[in-house]
Backbone as numpy.savetxt, mean C-alpha at the origin, in Angstrom:
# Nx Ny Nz CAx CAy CAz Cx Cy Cz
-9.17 10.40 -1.91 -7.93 10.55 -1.17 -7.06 9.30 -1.39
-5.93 9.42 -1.66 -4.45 8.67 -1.60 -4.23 8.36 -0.23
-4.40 6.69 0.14 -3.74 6.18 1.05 -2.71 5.17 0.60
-1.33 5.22 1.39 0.17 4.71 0.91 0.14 4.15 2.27
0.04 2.43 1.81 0.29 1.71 3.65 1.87 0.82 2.84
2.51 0.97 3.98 3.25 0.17 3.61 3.97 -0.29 5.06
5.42 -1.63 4.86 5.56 -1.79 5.50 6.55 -2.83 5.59
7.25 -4.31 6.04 7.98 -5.39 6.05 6.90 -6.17 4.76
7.55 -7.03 4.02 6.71 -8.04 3.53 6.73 -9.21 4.67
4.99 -9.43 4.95 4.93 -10.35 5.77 3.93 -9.84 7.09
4.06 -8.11 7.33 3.47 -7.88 8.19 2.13 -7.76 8.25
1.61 -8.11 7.05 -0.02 -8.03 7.11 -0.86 -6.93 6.24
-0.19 -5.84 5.37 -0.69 -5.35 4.97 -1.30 -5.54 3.86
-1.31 -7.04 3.13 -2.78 -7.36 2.24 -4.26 -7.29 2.70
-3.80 -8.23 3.44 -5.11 -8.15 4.87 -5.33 -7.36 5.46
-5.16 -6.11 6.39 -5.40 -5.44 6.26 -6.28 -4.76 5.77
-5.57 -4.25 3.80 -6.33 -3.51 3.09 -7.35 -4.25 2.54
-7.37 -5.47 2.60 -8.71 -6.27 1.90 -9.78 -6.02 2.79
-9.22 -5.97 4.43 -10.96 -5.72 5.28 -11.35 -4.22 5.01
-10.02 -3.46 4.49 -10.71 -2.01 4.77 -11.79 -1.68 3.37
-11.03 -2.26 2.11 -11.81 -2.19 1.31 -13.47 -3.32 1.37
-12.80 -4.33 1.96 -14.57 -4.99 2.03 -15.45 -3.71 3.04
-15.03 -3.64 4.14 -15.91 -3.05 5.10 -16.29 -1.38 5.21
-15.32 -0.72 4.29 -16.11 1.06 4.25 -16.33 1.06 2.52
-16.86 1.71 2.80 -17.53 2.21 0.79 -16.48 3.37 0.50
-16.59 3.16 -1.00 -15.75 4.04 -1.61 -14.43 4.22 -1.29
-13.91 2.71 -0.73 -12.60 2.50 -0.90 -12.21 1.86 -2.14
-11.21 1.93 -2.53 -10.40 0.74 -3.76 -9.28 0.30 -3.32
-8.79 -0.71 -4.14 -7.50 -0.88 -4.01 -6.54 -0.70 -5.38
-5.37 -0.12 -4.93 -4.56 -0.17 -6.24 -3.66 -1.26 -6.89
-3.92 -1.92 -8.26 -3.29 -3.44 -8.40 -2.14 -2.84 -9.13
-0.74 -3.24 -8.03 0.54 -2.81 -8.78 1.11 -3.78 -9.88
1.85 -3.35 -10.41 2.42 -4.25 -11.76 3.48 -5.11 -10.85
4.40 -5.97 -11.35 5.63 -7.00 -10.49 6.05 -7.46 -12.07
7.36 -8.12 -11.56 7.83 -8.63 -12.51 8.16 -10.22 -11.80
7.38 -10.33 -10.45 7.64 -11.71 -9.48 6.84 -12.52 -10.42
7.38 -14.12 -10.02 6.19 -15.09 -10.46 4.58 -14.84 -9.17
3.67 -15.07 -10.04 2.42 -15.24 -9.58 2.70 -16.24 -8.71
2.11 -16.12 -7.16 2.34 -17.26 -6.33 0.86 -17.68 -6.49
0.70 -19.41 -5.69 -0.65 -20.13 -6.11 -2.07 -19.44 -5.31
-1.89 -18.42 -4.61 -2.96 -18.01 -4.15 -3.40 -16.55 -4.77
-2.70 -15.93 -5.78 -2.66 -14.88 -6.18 -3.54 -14.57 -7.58
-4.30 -13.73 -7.91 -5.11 -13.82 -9.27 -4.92 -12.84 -9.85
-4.49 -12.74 -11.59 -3.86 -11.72 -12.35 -4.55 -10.64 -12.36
-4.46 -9.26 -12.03 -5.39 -8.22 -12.42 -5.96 -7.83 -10.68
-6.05 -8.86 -9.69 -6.58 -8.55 -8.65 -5.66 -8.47 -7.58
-4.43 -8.75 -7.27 -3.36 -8.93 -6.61 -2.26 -7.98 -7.19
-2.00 -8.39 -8.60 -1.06 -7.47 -9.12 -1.11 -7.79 -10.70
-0.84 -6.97 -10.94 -0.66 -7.05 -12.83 0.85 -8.01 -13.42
0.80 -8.84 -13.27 2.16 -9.73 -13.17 2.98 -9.38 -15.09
4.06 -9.25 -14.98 4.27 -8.92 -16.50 5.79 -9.23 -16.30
6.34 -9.31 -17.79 7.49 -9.25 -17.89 8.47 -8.29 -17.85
10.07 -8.34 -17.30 10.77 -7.38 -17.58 11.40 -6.17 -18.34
11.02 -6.55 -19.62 10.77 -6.14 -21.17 10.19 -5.28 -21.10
8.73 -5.75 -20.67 7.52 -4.61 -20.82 7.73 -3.73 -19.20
8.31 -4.09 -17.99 8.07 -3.07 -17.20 8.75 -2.37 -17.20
10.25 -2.64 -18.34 11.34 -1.52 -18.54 10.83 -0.79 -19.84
9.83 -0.95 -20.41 9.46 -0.01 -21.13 8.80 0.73 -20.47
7.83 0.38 -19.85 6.98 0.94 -18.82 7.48 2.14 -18.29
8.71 2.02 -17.44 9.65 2.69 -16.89 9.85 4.06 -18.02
10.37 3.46 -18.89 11.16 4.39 -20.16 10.44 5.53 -20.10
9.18 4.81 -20.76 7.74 5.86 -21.00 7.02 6.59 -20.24
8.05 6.50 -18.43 6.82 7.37 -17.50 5.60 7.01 -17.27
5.15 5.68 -17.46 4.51 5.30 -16.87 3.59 4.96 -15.50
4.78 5.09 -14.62 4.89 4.88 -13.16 4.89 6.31 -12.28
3.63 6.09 -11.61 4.17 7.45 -10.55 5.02 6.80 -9.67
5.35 5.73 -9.27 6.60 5.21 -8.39 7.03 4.03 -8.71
7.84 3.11 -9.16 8.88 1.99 -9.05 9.85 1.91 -8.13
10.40 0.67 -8.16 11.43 0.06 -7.16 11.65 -1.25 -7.66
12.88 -1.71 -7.23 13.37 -2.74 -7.31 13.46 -3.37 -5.83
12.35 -4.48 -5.59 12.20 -5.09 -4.26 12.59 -6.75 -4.11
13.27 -7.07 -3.56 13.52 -8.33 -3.46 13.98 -8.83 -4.79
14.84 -7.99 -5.49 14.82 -8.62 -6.80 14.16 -8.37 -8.06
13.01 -7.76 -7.46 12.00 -7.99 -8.74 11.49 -6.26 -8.54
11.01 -6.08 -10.12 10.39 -4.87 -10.20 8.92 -4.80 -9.68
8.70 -3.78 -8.87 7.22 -2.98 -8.67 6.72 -2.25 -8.65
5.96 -1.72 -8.70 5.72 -0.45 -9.23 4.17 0.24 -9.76
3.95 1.39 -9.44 2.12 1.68 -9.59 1.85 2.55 -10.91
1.12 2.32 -11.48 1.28 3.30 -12.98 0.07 4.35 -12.65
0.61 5.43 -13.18 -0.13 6.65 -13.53 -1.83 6.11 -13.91
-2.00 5.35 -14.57 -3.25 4.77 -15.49 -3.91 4.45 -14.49
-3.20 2.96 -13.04 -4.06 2.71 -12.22 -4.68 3.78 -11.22
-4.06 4.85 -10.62 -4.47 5.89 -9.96 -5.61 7.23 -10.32
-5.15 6.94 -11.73 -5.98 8.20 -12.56 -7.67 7.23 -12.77
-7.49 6.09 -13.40 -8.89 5.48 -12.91 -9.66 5.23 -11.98
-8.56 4.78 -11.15 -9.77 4.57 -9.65 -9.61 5.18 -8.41
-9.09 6.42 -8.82 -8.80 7.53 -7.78 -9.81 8.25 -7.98
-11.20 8.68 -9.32 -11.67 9.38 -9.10 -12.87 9.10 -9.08
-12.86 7.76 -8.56 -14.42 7.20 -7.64 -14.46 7.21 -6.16
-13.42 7.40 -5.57 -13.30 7.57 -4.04 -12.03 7.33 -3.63
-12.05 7.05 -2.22 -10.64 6.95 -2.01 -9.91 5.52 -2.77
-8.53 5.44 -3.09 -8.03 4.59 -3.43 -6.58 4.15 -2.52
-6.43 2.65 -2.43 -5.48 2.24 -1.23 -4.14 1.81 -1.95
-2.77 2.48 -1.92 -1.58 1.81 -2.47 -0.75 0.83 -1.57
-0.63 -0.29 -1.82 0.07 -1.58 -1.10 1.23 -1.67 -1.47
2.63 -0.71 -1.08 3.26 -0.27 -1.74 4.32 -0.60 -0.65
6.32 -1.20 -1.30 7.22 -0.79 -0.12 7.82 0.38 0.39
8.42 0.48 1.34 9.02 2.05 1.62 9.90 2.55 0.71
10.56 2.00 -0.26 10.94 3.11 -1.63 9.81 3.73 -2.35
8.81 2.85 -2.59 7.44 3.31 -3.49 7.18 4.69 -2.34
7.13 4.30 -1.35 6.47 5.55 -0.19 7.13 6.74 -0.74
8.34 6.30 -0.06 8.99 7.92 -0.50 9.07 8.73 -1.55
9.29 7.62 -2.67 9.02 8.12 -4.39 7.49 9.26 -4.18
6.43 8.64 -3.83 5.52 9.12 -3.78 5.25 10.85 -3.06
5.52 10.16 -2.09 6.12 11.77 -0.59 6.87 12.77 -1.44
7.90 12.14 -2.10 8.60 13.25 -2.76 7.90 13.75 -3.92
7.37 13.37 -4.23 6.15 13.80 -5.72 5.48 15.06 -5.43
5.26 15.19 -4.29 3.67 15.49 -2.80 2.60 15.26 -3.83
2.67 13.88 -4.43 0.78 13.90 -4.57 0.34 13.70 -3.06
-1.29 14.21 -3.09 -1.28 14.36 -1.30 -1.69 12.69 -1.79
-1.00 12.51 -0.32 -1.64 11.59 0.14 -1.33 11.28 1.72
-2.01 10.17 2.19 -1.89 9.86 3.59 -0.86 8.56 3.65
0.05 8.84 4.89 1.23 7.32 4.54 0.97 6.55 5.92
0.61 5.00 5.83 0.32 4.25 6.76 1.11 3.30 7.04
2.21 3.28 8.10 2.97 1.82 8.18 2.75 0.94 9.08
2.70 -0.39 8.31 2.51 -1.46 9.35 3.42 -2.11 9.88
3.59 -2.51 11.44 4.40 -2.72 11.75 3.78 -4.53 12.31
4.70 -4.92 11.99 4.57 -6.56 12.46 4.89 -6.79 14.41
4.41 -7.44 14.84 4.46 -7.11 16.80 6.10 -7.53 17.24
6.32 -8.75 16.19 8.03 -8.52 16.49 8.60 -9.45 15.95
9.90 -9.37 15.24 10.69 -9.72 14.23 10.34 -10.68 14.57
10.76 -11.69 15.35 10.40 -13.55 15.24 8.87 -13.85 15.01
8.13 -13.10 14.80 6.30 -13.49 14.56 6.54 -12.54 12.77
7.22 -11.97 12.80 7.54 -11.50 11.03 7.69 -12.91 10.35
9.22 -13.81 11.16 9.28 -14.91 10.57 8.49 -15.71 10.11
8.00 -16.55 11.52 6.95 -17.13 11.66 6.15 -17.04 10.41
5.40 -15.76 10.04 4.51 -15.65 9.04 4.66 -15.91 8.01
5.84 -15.20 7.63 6.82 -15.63 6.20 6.70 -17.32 5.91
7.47 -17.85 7.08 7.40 -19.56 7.12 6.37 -19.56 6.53
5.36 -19.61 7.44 3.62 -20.53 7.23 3.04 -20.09 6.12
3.23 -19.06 5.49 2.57 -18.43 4.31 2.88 -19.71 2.96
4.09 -20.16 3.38 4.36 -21.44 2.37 4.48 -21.23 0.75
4.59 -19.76 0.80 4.61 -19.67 -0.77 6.15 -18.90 -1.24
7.07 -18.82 -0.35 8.46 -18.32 -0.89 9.60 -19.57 -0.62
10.56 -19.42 -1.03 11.49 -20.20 -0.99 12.53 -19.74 0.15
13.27 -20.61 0.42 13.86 -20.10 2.14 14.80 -18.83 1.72
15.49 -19.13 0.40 16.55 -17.68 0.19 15.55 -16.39 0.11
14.30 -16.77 0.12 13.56 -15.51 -0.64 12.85 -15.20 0.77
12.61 -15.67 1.25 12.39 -15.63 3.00 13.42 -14.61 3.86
14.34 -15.22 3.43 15.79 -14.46 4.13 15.64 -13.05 3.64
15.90 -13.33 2.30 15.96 -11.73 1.74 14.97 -10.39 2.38
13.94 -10.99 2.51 12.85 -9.87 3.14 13.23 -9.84 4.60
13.17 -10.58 5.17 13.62 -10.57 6.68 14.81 -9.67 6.86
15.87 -9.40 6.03 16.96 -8.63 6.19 16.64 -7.34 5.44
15.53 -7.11 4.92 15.40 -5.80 3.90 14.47 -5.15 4.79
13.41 -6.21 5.55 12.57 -5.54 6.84 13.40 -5.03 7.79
14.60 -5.19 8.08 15.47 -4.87 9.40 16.06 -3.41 8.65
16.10 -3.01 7.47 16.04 -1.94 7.41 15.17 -0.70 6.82
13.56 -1.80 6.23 12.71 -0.70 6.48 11.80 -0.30 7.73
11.85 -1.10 8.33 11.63 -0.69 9.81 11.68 0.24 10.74
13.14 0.81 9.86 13.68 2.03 10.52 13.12 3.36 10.11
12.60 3.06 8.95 11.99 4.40 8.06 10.16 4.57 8.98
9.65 4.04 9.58 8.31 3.94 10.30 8.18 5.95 10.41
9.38 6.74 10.99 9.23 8.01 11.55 8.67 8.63 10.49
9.05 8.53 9.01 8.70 9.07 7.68 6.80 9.04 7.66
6.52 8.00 8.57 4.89 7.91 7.66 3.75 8.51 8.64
2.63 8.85 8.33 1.82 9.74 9.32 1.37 9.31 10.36
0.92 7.83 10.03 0.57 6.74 11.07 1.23 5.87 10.85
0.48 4.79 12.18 1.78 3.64 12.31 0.46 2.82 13.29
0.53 1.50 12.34 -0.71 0.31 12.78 0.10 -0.95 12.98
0.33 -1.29 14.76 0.73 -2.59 14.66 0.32 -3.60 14.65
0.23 -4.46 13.39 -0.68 -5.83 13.48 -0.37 -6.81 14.65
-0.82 -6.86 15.64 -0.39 -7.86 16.59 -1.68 -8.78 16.30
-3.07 -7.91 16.78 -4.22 -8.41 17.12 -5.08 -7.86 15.63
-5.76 -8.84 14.66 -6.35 -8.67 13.28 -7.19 -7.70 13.83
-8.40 -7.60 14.65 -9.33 -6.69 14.57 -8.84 -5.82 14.89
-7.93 -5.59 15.79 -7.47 -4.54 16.20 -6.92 -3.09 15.15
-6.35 -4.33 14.52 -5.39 -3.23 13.32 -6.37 -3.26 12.57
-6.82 -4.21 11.96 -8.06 -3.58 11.11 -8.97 -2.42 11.29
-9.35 -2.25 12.65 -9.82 -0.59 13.31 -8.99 0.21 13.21
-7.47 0.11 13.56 -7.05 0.75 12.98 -6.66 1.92 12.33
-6.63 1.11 11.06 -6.41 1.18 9.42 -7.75 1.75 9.38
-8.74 1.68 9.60 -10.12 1.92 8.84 -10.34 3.56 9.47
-9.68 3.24 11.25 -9.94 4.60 11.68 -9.28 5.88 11.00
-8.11 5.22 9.99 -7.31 6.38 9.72 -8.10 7.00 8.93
-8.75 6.00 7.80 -8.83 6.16 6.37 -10.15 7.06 6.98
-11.22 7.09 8.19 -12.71 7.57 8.21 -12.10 8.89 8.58
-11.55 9.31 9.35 -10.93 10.24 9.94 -10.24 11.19 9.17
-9.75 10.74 8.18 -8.62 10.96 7.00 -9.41 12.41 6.51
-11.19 11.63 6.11 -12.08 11.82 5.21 -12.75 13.40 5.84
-12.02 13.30 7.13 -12.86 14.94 7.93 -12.17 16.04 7.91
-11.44 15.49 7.42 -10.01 16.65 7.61 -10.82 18.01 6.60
-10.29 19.13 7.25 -10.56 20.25 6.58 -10.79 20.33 4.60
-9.64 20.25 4.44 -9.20 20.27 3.09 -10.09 19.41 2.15
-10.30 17.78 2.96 -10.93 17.14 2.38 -12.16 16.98 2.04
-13.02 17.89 2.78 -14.11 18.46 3.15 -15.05 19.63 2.37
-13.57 20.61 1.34 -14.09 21.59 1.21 -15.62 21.78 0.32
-15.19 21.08 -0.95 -16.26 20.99 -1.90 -17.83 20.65 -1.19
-17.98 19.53 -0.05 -19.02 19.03 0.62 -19.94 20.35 1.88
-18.66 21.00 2.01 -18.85 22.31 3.30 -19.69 23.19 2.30
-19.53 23.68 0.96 -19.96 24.88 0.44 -21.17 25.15 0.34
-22.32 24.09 0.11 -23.83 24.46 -0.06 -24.01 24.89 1.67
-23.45 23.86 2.26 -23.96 24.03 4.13 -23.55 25.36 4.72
-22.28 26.08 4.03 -21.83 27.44 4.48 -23.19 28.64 3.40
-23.37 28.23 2.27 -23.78 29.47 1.64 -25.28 29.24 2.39
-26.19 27.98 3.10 -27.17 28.07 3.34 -27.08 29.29 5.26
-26.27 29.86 5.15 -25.77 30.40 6.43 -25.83 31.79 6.37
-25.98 32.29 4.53 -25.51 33.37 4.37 -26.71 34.15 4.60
């Protein structure tokens, strides 16, 4: 199953998806491409596929991408290749902004859409600040691009506010276990248990 969390940059949804993938099995995560510089805590291939503009506008050309966007400046975007690999070992998690969301929604690959919401614009800041790895114009920029994805929250199925880490981390995890019972998702696993009925 396709889970799409998204949300403000800043509100927590790395973290987040890093406890959900450490703590249930047969989660993944999906590593999107950027055309940002690598910040100093970030590692190529595990965070994001960092590349040049060149190559992600070819990328683009060639259909590559089941969704792109232009975020803060910079290109992002999830390729067909990363989903088709590690989508069909279990569920896989997209760390994606609310253009990627909707690109996606409008596709209807199924999936499940999760937004995180930060507890309130001045603790958005705050985080941004202390994170210590953007520059103040680049700070600003998200802070004013969060004030209007914020508004899009009604679009997604759930809605996890990081105030308290464990908290949202339950969560997020409750969606994804829960996700996993749903009828549909179920069917292939139901069929030996129904024909032993017959």
């Amino acid at each position: 199953m396709l889970f799409v969390v998204t949300g403000p940059s800043g509100g927590g949804k790395s973290t987040l998806i890093h406890h959900a993938v450490k703590d249930l099995r047969n989660v993944r995560f999906s590593v999107s491409h950027t055309t940002r510089p690598r910040r100093p805590s970030e590692q190529e291939g595990k965070d994001y596929h960092f590349i040049g503009r060149p190559e992600f506008e070819r990328m683009i050309a060639w259909k590559q991408f089941v969704e792109w966007a232009v975020v803060h400046g910079q290109y992002y975007g999830t390729s067909k290749k990363e989903i088709k690999a590690k989508g069909e070992s279990g569920d896989l998690i997209l760390d994606i902004d609310v253009q990627g969301a909707r690109q996606i929604k409008a596709s209807r690959l199924p999936a499940v859409f999760v937004f995180i919401f930060p507890p309130k614009y001045a603790e958005l800041r705050k985080r941004l600040a202390h994170r210590g790895e953007d520059k103040s114009e680049a700070i600003e920029r998200r802070l004013k691009n969060a004030k209007r994805e914020i508004r899009h929250y009604g679009d997604f199925d759930y809605v996890v506010v990081n105030n308290k880490l464990d908290r949202a981390v339950l969560e997020l995890e409750s969606v994804i276990l829960s996700s996993r019972c749903r009828t549909e998702a179920r069917k292939t696993e139901l069929q030996p248990i129904l024909k032993s009925f017959v």
